[in-house]
N, C-alpha and C positions, 0 to 999 in steps of 0.2 A: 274577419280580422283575427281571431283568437286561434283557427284554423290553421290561417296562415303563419303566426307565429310559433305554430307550435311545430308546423313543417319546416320553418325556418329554424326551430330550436335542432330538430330532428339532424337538418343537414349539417350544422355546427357540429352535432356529436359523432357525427358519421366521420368529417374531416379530422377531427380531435383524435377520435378513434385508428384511422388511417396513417396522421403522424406517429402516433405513439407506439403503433406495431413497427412501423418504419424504426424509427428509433430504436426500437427494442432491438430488433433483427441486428442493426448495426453493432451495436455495445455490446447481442451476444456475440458477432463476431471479434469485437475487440477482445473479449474476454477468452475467446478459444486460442487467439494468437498469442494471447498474452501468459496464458500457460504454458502454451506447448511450449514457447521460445526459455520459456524459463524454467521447465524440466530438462530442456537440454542443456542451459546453462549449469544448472548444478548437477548433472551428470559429468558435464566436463571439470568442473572444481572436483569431483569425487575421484575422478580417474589420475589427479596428478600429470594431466599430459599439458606440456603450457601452450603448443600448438594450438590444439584441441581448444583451449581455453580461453585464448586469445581471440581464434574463427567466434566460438559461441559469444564472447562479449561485444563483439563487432555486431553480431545479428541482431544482440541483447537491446544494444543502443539503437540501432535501426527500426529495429521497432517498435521501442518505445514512444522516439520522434513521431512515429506516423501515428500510433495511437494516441499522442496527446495532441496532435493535429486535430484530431476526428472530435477528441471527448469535450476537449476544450474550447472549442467552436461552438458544442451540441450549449454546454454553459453558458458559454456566453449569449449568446441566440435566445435560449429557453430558459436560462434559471436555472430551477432542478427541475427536472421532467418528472411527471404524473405518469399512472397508471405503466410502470415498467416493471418487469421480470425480476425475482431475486437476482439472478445472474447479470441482467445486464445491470441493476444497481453494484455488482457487486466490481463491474469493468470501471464502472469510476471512480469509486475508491482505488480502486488498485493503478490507474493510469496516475492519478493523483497523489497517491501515495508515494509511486518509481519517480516522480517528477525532482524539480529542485527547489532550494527557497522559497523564491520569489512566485513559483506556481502554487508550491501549497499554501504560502500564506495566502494568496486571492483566490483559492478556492477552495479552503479549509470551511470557509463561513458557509456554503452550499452544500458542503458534508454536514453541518451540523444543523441545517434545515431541514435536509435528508432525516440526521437520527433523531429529530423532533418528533416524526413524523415515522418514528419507528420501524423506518427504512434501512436503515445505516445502526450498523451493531453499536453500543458504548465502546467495545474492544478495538472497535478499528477507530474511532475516532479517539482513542488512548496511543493507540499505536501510530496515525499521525500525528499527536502532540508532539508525541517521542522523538520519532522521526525531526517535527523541527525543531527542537530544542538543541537534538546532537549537532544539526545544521549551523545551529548558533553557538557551538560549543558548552550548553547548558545541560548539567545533570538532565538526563530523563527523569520521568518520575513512576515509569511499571517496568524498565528494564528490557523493554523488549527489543533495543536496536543493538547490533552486532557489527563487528568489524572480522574480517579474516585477514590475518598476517600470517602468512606463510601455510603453515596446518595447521593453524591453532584459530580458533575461533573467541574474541574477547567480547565481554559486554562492555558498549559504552557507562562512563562513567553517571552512579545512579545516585539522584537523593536521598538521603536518608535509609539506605541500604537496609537498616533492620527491620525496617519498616514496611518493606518491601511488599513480602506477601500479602500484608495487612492489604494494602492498596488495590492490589493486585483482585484479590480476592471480593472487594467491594462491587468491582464492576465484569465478576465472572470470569477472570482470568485462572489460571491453573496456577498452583507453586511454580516457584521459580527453578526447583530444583526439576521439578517436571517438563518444564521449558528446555530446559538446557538441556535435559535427556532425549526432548523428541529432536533437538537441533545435534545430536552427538548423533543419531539413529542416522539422520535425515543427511546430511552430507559428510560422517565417516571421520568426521574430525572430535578433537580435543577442544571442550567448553570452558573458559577461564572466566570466572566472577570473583575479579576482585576487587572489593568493597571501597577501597583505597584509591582505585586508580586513577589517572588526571589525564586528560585530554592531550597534555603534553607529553605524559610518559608511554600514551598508544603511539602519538607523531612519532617521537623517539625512536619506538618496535619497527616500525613503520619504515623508517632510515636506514634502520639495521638491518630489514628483510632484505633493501635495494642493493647494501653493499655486496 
């Protein structure tokens, strides 16, 4: 009997074993699509061409749908999945991150099971806070989400702005002025942080780029 369970425990981990590379293999691939599609999307914002820009946002969206098809599913099914690759952890945050409202709030809570489990960085579970707050028109609280209106790139409106790096800095994020320089490097535009701004006054910007 003891034999046998322990062959029986053996074939359990084999199977376990076999989903989990299966899984892996998949999320690496969500995470190679989910690059590539979106270095060519901010290649096309750098180039000013709005053709060009429009094709890459089309792809952008496309592919985001089918990757949170895949990852979202993997959640709901599994939980947070065991024994996977930095990388493919790293396809879930990011499909969930691109996502809307209503996805990151139900599967914010499986992000944060992940960085229990010191799978999922503090910075990216910062940076989806961010993320829904702006969602909900709520100050961020580390600054990291942006809007592009025209060539100018703005930071959504922040909490307690002076306080800023204080925050920031607690859980390993960079200055903000460091932020804003690798975001000026990184797609060729002009960073505005101002401390002041209101949700209403980006709509506004917003209005004016369309006219």
């Amino acid at each position: 009997m003891k034999r046998f369970f322990t062959i029986f425990c053996a074939i359990l981990y084999t199977i376990a074993s076999a989903d989990a590379r299966n899984l892996d293999r998949v999320l690496c691939k969500v995470y190679n699509i989910d690059q590539s599609v979106r270095k060519e999307f901010i290649t096309a914002q750098r180039s000013g061409d709005i053709t060009r820009l429009i094709s890459a946002a089309k792809r952008l969206e496309k592919c985001d749908e089918r990757n949170q098809k895949i990852v979202f599913n993997i959640l709901d099914k599994h939980g947070w999945p065991n024994n996977l690759s930095e990388q493919a952890l790293k396809a879930i945050w990011l499909v969930v991150q691109h996502s809307d409202l209503k996805n990151i709030e139900k599967y914010l809570p499986y992000l944060k099971e992940g960085s229990k489990k010191g799978e999922i960085s503090q910075i990216d579970i910062a940076t989806m806070e961010d993320r829904l707050k702006v969602y909900k028109s709520v100050a961020q609280i580390y600054g990291s989400q942006t809007i592009m209106i025209g060539d100018t790139i703005y930071l959504y409106p922040v909490y307690e702005p002076d306080r800023l790096d204080i925050r920031r800095a607690q859980i390993g994020m960079s200055l903000i002025s460091e932020y804003i320089t690798t975001l000026e490097k990184l797609y060729n535009k002009t960073v505005i942080f101002d401390k002041n701004i209101t949700f209403e006054e980006i709509t506004n910007l917003q209005k004016q780029q369309r006219k």
